[in-house]
N, CA, C and O of each residue as an XYZ file, in Angstrom:
544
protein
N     156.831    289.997     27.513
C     155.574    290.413     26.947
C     154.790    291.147     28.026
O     154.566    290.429     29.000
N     154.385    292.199     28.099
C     153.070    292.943     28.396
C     151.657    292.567     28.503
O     150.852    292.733     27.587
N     151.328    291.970     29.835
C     149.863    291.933     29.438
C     148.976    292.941     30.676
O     149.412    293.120     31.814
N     148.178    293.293     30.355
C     147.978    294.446     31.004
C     147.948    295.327     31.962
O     147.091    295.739     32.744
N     149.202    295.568     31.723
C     150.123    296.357     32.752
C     151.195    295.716     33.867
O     151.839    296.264     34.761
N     151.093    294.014     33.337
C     152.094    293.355     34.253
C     152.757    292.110     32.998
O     152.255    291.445     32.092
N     153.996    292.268     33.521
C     154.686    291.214     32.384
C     154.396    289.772     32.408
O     154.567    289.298     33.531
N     153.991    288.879     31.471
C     154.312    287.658     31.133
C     155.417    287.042     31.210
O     156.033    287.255     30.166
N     156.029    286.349     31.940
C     157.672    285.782     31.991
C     157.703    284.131     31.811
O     157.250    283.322     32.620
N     158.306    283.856     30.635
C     158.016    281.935     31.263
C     159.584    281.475     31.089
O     160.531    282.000     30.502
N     159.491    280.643     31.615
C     161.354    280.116     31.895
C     160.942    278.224     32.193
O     160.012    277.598     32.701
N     162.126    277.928     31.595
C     161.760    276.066     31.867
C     163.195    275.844     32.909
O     164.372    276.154     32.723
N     162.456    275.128     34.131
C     163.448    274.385     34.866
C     163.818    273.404     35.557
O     163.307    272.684     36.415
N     164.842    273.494     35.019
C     165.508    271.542     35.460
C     165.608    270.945     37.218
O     166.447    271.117     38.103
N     164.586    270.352     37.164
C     164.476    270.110     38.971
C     165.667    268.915     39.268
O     165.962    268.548     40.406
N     166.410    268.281     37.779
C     167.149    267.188     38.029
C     168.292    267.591     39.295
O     168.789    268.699     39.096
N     168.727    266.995     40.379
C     169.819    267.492     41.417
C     168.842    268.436     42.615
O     169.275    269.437     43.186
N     167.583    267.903     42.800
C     167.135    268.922     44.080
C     166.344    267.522     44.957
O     165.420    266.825     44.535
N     166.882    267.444     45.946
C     166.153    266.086     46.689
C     164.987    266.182     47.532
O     164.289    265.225     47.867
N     164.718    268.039     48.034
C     163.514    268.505     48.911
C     163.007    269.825     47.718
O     163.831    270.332     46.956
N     161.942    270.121     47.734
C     161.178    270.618     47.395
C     161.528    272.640     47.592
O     161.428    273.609     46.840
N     162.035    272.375     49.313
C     162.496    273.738     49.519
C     164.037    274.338     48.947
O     164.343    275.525     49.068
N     164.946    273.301     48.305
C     165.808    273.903     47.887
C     165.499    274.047     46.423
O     166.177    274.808     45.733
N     164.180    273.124     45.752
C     163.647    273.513     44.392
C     163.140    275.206     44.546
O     163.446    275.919     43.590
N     162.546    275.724     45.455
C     162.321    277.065     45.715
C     162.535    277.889     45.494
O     162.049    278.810     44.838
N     163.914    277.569     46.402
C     165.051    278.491     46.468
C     165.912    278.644     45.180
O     166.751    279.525     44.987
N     165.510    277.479     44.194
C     165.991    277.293     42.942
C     165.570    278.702     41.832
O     166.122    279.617     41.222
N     163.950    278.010     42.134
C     163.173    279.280     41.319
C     163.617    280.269     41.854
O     164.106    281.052     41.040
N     163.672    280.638     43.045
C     163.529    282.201     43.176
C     164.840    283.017     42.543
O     164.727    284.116     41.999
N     166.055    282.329     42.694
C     167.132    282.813     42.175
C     167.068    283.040     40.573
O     167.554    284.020     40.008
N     166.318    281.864     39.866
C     165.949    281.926     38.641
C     165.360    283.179     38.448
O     165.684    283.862     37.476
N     164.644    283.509     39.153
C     163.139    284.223     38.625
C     163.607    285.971     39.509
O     162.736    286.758     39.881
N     164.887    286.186     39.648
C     165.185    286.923     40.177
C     165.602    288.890     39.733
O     165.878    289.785     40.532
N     165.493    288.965     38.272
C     165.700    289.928     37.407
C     164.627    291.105     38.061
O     163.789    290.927     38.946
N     164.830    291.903     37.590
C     163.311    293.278     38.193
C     162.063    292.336     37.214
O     160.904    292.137     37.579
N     162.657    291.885     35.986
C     161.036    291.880     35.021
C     160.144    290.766     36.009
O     158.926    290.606     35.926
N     160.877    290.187     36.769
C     160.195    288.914     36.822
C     159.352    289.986     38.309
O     158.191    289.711     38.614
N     159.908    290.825     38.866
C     158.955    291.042     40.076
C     157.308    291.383     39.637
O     157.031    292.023     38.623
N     156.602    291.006     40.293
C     154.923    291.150     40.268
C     154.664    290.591     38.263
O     154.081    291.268     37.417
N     155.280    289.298     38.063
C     155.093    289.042     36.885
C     153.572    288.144     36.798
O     152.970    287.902     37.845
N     153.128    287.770     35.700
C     152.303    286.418     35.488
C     153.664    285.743     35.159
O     154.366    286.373     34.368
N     154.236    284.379     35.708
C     154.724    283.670     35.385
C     153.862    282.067     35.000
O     152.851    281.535     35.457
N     154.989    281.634     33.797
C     154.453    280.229     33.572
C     155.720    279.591     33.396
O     156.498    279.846     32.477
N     155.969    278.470     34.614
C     157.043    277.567     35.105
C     156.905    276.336     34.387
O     155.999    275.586     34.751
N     157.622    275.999     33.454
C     158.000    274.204     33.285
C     158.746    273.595     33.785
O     159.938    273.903     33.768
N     158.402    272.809     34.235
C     159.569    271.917     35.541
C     159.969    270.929     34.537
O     159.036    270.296     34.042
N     161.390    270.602     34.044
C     161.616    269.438     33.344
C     162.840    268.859     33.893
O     163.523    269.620     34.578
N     163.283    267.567     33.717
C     164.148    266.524     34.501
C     163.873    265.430     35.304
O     162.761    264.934     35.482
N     164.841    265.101     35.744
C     164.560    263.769     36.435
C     164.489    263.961     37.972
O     165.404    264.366     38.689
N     163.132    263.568     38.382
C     162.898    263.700     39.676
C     163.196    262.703     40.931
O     162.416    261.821     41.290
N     164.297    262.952     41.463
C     164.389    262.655     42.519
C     162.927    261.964     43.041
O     161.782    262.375     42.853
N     163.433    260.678     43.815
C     162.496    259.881     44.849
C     161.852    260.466     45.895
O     160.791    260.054     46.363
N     162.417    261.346     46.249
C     162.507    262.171     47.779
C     161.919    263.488     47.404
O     161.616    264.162     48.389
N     161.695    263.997     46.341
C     161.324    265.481     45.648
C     159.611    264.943     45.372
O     159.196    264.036     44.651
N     158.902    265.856     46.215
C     157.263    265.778     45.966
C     157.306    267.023     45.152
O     158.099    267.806     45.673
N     157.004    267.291     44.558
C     156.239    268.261     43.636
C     155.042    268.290     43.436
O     154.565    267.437     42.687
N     153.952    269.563     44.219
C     152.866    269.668     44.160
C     152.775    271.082     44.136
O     152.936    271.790     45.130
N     152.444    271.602     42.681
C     152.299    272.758     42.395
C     151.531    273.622     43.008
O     151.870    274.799     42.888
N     150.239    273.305     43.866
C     150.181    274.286     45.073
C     150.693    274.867     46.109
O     150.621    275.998     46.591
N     151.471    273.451     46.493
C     152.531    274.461     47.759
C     153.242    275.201     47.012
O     153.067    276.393     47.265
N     154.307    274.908     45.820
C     154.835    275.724     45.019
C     154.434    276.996     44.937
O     154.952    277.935     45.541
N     153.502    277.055     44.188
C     152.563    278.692     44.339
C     152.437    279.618     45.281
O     152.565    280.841     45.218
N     151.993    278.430     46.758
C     152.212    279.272     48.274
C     153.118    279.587     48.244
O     153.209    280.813     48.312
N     154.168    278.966     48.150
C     155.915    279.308     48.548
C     156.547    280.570     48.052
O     157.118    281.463     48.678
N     156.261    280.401     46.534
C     156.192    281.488     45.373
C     155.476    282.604     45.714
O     156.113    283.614     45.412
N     154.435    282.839     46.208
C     153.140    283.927     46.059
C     153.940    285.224     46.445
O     153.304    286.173     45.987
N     155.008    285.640     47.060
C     155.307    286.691     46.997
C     156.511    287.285     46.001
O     157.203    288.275     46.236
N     156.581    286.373     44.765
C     157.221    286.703     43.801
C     156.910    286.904     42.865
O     157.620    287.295     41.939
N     155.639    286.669     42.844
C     155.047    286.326     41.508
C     153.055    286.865     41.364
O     152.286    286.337     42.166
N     152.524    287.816     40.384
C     151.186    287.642     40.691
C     150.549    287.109     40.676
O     149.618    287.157     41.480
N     150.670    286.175     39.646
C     150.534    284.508     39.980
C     151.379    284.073     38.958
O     152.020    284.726     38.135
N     151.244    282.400     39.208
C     152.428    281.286     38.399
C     151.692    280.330     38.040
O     150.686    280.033     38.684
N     151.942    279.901     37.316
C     151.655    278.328     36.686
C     152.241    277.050     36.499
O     152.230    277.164     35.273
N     152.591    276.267     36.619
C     153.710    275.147     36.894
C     153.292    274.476     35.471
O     152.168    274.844     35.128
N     153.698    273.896     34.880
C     154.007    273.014     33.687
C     154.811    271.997     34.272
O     155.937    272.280     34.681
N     154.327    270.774     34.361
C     155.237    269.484     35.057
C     155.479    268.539     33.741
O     154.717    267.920     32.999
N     156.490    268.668     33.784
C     157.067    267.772     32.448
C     158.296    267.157     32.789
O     159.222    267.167     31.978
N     158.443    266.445     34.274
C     159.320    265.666     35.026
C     158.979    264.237     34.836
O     157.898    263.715     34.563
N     159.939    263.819     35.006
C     160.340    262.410     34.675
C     160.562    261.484     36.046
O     161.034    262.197     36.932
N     160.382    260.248     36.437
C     161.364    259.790     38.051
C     162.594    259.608     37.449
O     162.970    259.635     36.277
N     163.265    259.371     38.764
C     164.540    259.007     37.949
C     164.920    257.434     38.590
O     164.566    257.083     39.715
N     165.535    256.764     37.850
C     165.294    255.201     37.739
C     166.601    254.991     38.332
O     167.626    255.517     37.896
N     166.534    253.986     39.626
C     167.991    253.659     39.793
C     168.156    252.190     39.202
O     167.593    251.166     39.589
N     169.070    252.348     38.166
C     169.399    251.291     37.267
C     169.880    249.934     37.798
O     169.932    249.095     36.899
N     170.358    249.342     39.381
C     170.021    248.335     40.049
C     169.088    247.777     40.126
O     169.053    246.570     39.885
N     167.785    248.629     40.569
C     166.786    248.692     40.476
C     165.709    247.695     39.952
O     165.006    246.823     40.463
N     165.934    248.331     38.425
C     165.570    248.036     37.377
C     166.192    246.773     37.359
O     165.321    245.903     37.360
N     167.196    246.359     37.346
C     168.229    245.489     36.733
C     167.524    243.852     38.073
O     167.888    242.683     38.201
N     166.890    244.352     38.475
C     166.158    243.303     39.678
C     165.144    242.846     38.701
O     165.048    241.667     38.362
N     164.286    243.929     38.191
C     162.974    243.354     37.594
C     163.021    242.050     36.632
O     163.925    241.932     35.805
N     162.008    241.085     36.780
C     162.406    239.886     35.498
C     161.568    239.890     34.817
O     160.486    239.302     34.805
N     162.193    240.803     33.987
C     161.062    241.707     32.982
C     162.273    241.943     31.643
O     163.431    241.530     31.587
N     161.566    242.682     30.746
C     162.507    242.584     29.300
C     163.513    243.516     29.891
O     164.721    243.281     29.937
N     162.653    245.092     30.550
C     163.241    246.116     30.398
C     164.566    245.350     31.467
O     165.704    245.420     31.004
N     164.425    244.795     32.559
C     165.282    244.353     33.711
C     166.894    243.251     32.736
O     168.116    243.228     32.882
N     166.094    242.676     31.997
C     167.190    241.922     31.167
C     168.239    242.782     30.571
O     169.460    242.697     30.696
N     167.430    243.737     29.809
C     168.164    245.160     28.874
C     168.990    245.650     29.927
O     170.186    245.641     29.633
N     168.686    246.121     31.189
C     169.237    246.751     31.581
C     170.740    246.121     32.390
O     171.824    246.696     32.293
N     170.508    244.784     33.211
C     171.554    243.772     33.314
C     172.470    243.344     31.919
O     173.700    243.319     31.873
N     172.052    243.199     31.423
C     173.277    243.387     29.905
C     174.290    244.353     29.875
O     175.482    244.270     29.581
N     173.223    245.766     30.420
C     173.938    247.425     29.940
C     175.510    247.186     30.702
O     176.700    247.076     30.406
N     174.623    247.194     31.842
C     175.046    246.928     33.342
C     176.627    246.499     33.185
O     177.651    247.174     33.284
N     176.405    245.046     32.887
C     177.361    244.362     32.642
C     178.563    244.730     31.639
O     179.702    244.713     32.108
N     178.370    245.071     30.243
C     178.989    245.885     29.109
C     179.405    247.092     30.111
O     180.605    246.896     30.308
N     179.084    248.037     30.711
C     179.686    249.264     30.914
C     180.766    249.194     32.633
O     181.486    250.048     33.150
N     180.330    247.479     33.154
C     181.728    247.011     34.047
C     182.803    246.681     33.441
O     183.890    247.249     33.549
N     182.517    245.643     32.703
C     183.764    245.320     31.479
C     184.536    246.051     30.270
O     185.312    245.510     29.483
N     184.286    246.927     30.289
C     184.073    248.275     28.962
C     185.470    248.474     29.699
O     185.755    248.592     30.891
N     186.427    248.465     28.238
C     188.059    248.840     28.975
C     188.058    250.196     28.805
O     189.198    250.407     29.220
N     187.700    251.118     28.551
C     188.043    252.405     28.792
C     186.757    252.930     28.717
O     185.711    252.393     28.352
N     187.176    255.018     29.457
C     185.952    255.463     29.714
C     184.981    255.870     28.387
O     183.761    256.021     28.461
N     185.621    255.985     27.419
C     185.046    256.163     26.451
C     183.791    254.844     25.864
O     182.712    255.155     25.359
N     184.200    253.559     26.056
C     182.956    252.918     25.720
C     181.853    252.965     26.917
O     180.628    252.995     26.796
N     182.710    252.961     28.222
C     181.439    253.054     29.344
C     180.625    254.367     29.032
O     179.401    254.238     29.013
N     181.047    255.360     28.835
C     179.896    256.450     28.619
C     178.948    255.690     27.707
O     177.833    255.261     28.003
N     179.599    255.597     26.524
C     178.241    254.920     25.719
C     177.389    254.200     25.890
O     176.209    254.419     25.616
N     177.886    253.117     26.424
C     177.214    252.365     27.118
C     176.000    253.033     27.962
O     174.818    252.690     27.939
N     176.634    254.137     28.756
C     175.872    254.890     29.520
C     174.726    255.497     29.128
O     173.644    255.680     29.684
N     175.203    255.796     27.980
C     173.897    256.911     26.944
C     173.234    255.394     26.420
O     172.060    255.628     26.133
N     173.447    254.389     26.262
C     172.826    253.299     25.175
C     171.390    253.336     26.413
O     170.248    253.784     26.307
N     172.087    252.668     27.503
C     170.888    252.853     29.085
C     169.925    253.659     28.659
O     168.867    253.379     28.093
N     170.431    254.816     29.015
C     169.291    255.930     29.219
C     168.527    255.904     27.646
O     167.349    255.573     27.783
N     168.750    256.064     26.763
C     167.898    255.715     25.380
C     167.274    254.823     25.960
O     166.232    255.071     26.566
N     167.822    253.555     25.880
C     167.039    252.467     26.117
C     165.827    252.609     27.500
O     164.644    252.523     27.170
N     166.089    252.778     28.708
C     165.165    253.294     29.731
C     164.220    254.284     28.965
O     162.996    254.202     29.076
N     164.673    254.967     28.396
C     163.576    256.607     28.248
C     162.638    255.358     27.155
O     161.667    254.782     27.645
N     162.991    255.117     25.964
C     162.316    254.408     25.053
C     161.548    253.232     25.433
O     160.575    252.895     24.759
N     162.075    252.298     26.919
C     160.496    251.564     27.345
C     159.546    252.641     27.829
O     158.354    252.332     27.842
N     159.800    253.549     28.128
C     158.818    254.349     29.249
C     158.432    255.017     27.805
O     157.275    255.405     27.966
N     158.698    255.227     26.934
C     157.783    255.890     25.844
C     158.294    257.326     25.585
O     157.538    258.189     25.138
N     159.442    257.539     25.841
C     160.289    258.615     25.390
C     161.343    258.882     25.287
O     162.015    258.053     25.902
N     162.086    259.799     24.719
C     162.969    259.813     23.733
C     164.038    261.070     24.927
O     163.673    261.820     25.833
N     165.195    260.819     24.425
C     166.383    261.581     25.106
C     167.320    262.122     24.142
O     167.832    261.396     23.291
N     167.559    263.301     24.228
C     168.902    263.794     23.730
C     169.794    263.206     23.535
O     170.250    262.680     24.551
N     170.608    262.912     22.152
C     171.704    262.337     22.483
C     172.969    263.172     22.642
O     173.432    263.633     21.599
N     173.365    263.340     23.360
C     174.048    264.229     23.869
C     175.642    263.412     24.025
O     176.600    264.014     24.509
C-alpha cells in the first residue's frame, strides 16, 4: 500500500528459536529485505514462543532497525515458553496436568502416541494460560 509517497509493509514474525535479541534483528532484516520494504512505514508482529534469554523491547528494536525502515511498529503478541519440568514441579492443578502428560508420553509405546500426547500438553498449557493453539 502507498501512503504518501512511501509504502506501508506489515509482515508477522515468529521470534520462536532466537535466544538474543541481535540474532532476532538479523532475523527481521533478512525478512524485511525486498526493495518495497526499503524507506517503508513498517508494522511488525512478533508472534511465538519466547525464549527466557530473548528481552524484547521494542525500542531498541526500532534503534537497531532505524536504518531500514522510516519508521516501524512492533505488535508483541509473544508468548514465554514453558519448560514443562518446570511446570511439572509446581503443586498446583496445572503442575499435576502436566506430570500425568509427562508420564503418558514416557510410557507411550510408539512415536505416534507420544506426539499426541505432545500436542494434548501444549493445548492443555496454552488453555490454563487462557489461550488456544493450533492443532496442528
Amino acid at each position: 500500500m502507498l501512503v504518501s509517497g512511501r509504502t506501508f509493509e506489515t509482515a508477522e514474525i515468529d521470534i520462536g528459536g532466537f535466544a538474543h535479541s541481535d540474532a532476532l534483528v538479523e532475523h527481521i532484516r533478512g525478512v524485511c529485505d525486498a526493495p518495497a520494504w526499503g524507506e517503508a512505514i513498517a508494522r511488525l508482529t512478533l508472534v511465538g514462543e519466547a525464549a527466557p534469554t530473548l528481552k524484547i523491547d521494542s525500542r531498541h528494536l526500532r534503534e537497531d532497525l532505524a536504518e531500514r525502515f522510516a519508521h516501524v511498529t512492533f505488535i508483541d503478541r509473544t508468548r514465554p515458553a514453558l519448560d514443562p519440568a518446570a511446570v511439572a514441579e509446581e503443586k498446583t492443578a496445572r503442575g499435576e496436568f502436566v506430570r500425568r502428560l509427562l508420564n503418558r508420553i514416557e510410557q507411550a509405546d510408539d512415536e505416534r502416541d507420544q506426539d499426541a500426547f505432545r500436542l494434548a500438553l501444549r493445548v492443555g498449557l496454552a488453555a490454563y494460560d487462557g489461550r488456544q493453539v493450533p492443532l496442528e
